[in-house]
C-alpha positions in Angstrom: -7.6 -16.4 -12.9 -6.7 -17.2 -16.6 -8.4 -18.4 -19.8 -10.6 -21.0 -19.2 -10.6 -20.7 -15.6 -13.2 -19.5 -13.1 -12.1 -15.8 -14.0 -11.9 -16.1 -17.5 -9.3 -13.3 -18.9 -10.1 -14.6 -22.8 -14.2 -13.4 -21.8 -13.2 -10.7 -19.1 -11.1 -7.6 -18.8 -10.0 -8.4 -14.8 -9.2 -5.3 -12.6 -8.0 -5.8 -9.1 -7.2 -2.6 -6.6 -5.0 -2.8 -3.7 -6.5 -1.2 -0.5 -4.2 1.1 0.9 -3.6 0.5 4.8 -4.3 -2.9 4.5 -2.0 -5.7 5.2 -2.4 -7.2 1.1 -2.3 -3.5 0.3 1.0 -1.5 -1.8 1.6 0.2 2.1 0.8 0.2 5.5 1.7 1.3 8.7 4.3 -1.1 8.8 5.6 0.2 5.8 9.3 1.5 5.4 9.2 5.4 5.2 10.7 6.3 1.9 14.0 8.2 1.7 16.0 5.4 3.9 18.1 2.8 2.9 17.0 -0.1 4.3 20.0 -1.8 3.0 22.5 0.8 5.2 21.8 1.1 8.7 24.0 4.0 8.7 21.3 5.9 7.3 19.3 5.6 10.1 21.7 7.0 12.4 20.2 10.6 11.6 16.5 9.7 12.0 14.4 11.9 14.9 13.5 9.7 17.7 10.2 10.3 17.3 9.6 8.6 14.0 8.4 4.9 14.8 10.8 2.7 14.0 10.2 -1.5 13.5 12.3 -4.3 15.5 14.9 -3.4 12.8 15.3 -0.2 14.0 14.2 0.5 10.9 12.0 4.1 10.2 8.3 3.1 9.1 5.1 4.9 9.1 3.9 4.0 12.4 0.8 6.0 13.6 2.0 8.8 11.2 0.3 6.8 8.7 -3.3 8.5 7.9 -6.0 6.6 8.6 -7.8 5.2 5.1 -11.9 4.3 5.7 -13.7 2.2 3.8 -15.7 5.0 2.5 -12.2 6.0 1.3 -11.9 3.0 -0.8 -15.1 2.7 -2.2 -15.0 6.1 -3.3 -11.7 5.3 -5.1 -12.6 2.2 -6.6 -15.7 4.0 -7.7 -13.9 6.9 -9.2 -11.5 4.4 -11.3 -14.8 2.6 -12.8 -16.4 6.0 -13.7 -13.0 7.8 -15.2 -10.5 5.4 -16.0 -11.6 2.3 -17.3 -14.3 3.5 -20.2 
């Protein structure tokens, strides 16, 4: 990826989307639920023993996290083609 490479960015206008749910994605399962310090484990003190927590003890999405097709993504990436890149 670059000019003059495979990918050319001097003949192409590059777009890459992050699936959602996937390990290379922006979150996951595994994921830290937002709203907790991950930094202060005194803010988990507080957390419902129900929410999942990692071998950190740390809260994360767990099976709370909704499950993402790849219909899902398709549809997504085919949405940002038809509306936001013009």
């Amino acid at each position: 990826l670059g000019p003059g490479k495979a990918f050319d960015t001097d003949q192409y206008f590059i777009v890459c989307c992050n699936i959602l749910g996937s390990c290379y994605g922006s979150a996951g399962p595994e994921s830290l639920r937002p709203g907790y310090d991950e930094n202060n484990p005194e803010s988990h003190r507080n957390i419902s023993p129900k929410i999942p927590k990692n071998k950190q003890n740390q809260p994360i999405y767990g099976i709370d996290f909704p499950d993402v097709s790849v219909r899902d993504t398709v549809r997504l990436q085919l949405l940002l083609l038809k509306n936001e890149l013009k």
